[in-house]
N, C-alpha and C positions, 0 to 999 in steps of 0.2 A: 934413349927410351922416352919419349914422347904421347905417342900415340898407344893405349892399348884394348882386347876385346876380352869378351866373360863370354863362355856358353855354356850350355849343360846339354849333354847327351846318353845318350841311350836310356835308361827305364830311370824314370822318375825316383827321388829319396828325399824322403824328411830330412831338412837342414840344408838343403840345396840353397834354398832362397836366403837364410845365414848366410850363405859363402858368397851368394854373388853380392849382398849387400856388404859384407866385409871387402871384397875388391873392389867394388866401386867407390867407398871412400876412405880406404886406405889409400886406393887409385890418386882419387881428387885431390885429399891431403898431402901426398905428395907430388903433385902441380902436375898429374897427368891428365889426360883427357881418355874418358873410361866410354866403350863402346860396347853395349849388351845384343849380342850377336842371338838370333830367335829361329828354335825350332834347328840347335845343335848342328849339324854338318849342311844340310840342306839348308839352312837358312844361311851359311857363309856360301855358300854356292849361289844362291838367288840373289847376295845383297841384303838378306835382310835383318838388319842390323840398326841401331839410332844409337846417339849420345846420351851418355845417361848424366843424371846429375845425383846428389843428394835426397831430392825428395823420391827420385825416381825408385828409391829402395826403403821408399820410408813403411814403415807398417809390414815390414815380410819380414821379423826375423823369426816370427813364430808361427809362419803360414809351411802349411806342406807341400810337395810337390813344386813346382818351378815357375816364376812370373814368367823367363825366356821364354818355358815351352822345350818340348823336348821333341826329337826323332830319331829314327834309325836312316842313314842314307847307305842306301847301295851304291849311288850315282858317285860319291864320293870317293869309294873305295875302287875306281876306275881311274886312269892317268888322265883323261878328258875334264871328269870331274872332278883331281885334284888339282888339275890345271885352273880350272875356273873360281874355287877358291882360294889359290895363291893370287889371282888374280883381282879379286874383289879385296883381298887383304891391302896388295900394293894400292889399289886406287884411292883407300882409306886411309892409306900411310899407315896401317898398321903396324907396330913394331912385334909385338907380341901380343899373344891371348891363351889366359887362363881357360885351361878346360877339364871342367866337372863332371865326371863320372868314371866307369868301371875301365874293366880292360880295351873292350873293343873301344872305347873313346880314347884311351891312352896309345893306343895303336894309330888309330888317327893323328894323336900328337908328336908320335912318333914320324910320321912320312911329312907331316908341317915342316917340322924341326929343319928335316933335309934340304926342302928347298930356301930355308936361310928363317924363316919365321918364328921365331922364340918362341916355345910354348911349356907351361909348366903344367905337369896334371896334380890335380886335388881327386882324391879319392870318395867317390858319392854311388852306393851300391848299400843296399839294403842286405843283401848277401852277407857281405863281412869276407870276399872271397879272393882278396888281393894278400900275396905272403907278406910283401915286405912290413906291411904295416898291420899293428897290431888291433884296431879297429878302423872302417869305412864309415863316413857321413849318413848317417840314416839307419844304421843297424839298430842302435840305442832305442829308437823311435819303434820300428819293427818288432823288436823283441817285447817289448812295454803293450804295443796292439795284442801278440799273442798273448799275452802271461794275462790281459783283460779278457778276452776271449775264453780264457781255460777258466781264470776263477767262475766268470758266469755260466757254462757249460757245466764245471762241477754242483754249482747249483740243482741244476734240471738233475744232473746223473746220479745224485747221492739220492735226493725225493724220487725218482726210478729205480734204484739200485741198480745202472745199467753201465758198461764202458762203452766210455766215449773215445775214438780215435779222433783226432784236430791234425789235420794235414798241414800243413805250413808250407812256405818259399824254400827253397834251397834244392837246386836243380845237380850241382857238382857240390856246394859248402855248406854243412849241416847247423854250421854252429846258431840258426835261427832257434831252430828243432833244440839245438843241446842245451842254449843259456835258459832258453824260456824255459823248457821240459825240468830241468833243474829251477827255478824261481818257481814252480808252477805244482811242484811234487809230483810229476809224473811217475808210474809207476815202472815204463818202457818207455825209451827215447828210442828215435830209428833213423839211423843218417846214412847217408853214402858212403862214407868214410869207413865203418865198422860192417863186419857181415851180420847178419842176425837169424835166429830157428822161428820160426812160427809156434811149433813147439815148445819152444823155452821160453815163449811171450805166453801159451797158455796155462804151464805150469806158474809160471807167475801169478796170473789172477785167480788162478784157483787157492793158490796158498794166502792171496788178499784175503779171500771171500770166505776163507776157516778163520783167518785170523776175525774178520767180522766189521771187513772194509766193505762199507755199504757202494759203494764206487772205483772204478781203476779210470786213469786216464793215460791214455798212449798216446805219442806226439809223435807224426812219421816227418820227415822231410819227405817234398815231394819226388826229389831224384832218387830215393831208398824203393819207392813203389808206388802203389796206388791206393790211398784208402777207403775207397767200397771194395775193393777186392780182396783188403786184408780184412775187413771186416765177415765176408763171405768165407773165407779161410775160416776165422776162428768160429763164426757160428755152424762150422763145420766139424768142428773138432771138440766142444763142449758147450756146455745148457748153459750161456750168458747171451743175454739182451744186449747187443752193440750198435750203438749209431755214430756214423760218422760225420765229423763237419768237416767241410773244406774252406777254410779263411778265403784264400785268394788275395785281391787286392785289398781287400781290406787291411791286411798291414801295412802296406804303402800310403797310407792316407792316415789326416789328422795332423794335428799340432805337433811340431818337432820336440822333441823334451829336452831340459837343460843341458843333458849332458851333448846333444847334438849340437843345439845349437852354440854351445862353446869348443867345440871342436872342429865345429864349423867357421866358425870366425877369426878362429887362430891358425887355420889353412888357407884362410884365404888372405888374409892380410901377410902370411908367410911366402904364400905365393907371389906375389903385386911385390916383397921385396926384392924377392931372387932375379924377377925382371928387372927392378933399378938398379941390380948388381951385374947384370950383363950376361947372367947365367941361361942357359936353353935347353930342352932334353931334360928337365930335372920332373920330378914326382912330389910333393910334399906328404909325410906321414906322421905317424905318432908311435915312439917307442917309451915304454914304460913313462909314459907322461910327459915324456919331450917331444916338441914337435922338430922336423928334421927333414932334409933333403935328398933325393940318389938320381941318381941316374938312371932315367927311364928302362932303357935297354937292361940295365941288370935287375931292377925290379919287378919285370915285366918274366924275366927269363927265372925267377924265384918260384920252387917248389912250395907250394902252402904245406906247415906240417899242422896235422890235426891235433886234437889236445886230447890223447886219450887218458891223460889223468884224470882232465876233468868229466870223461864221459864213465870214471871209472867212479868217481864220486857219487856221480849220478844215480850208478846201481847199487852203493854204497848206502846211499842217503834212504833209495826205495824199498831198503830191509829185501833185493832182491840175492842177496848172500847168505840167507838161512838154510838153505838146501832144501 
C-alpha cells in the first residue's frame, strides 16, 4: 500500500472535512502518498483528483460540508463508467480509497472492492440511518442545528401561544426527529418508524393548553408526512394557531460540533489503517464507544432497529401519559 485516495459522496455532513483531514495525515505519517479525489464518483471517473499534503487539510477540522466537493453519479453506477474509474485509479497507482458517506456510497465501495481496489467505507450521513453502527458522521451536528431552531421558534410560539410543527430530515430514519424532539421537549415526535392518530396529537395539546402550556411544539420527520398538511389537519379538528417551519438544509450546514468532529478523526485515521493492514471490503463504525470494523456486505445487508424505548421516553417525558 503505497499509493492512496479520500472522497466524499452523496449529500453533504458536518465532520466530513474531520475525516478527510484525519486520512490524509494519518495517510502521510505513515509514508503514504494521500490523493483527494473531488466531486465523489464523478470526479474518479473524470480524473479528478490531486496530491494532497498536510497544509492541504489545514484549517477544515471545523468547517461543514466537504473541501472534495460532493456528487451523485449515475454514470458510475453503469459498467462503462465503473470501467472508467478503475481505470483512472490504475493510472494513479492507486492502491486503495477511503470513501465518506451513506449507503449508496458504500455500494459504490462495494463494486470497487470487486475489481481488486481496496476500499474502506467511513460512515458520513446526517441521517443516522446505517444499522450497523451506532452513530454516522454528521448526525451530532444536525441534531444540535434542530434543537437551535426549536429553542428559538419556541420563543416566537410561547409570546403567540401558538403550535409550532418543525419538519426536519429523515426520509426512512427518524431518529433526527427523535433525539432533537427529546433535547427540545417536544410535546409529539413523528417518525416513519412509529404510526401515529392525528387525533391523538390533538388531544394532546388540548390537555397542554388546560394544563396552561402557553405553547406545543411537534417535530415531524419528513418521511412520517408533510408539515403544512398536518398543520391543515389539526387546524381542522380544533381552535389552535399552528405554524409550520421546514428547516431543510439548514441542518446540514455550520461548524461540525465536538462530538463530530472526534468521531470523525478516529474513522478516519481507523480507516488509512485497515489499508496498511491489507484489509478491503471493510466499513468503519462505532459500538458503544469503540471504534470497529465489518464487512461491507454484512453491514450493508443489516436491518436498522429503531429505538422505541427511547421514543417511549419521549411520550413519557411530554406528560403525554395522563390520559
Amino acid at each position: 500500500m503505497k499509493n492512496i485516495a479520500v472522497l466524499t459522496s452523496g449529500g453533504d455532513a458536518p465532520g466530513m472535512n474531520a475525516a478527510i483531514r484525519a486520512v490524509v495525515r494519518t495517510g502521510i505519517n505513515r509514508g503514504l502518498k494521500v490523493y483527494g479525489i473531488k466531486r465523489g464518483y464523478n470526479g474518479l471517473i473524470q480524473g479528478d483528483l490531486e496530491e494532497m499534503d498536510m497544509s492541504s487539510v489545514a484549517d477544515i477540522i471545523h468547517r461543514g460540508g466537504t473541501i472534495l466537493r460532493t456528487a451523485r453519479s449515475e454514470e458510475f453506477k453503469t459498467a462503462e463508467g465503473l470501467a472508467k474509474a478503475v481505470n483512472v485509479a490504475k493510472v494513479f497507482n492507486i492502491d486503495g480509497i477511503v470513501i465518506i458517506g451513506g449507503d449508496g456510497s458504500f455500494a459504490g465501495a462495494q463494486k470497487l472492492t470487486v475489481t481488486g481496489i481496496a476500499c474502506i467505507g467511513v460512515p458520513g450521513t446526517i441521517d443516522n440511518d446505517l444499522a450497523y453502527t451506532d452513530f454516522t458522521i454528521g448526525f451530532d451536528t444536525a441534531v444540535n442545528n434542530v434543537l437551535d431552531s426549536i429553542n428559538k421558534i419556541r420563543d416566537t410560539s410561547t409570546s403567540h401561544e401558538r403550535v409550532s410543527i418543525i419538519e426536519v430530515m429523515g426520509r426512512h430514519c427518524g431518529d433526527i426527529a427523535l433525539y432533537a424532539g427529546i433535547a427540545g421537549g417536544a410535546e409529539s415526535i413523528i417518525v416513519p418508524e412509529m404510526e401515529y392518530s392525528i387525533d391523538e396529537i390533538c388531544k394532546r395539546l388540548i390537555q397542554a393548553k388546560n394544563r396552561g402550556k402557553l405553547h406545543s411544539i411537534i417535530v415531524l420527520a419528513e418521511g412520517a408526512g408533510d408539515g403544512l398538511q398536518l398543520e391543515q389537519e389539526i387546524s381542522k379538528r380544533i381552535d389552535v394557531e399552528v405554524r409550520t417551519t421546514i428547516l431543510g438544509y439548514i441542518q446540514r450546514g455550520g461548524n461540525a460540533t465536538a462530538a463530530d468532529r472526534l468521531l470523525a478523526s478516529r474513522m478516519g485515521a481507523k480507516a488509512v489503517d485497515l489499508l496498511i493492514e491489507g484489509k478491503a471490503g471493510r466499513v468503519v463504525g462505532i459500538k458503544n464507544n469503540r471504534i470497529f470494523d465489518q464487512d461491507i456486505n454484512e453491514a450493508l445487508a443489516m436491518k436498522r432497529e429503531f429505538q422505541e424505548d427511547l421514543y417511549g421516553l419521549a411520550d413519557l417525558l411530554s406528560n403525554n401519559q395522563q390520559g
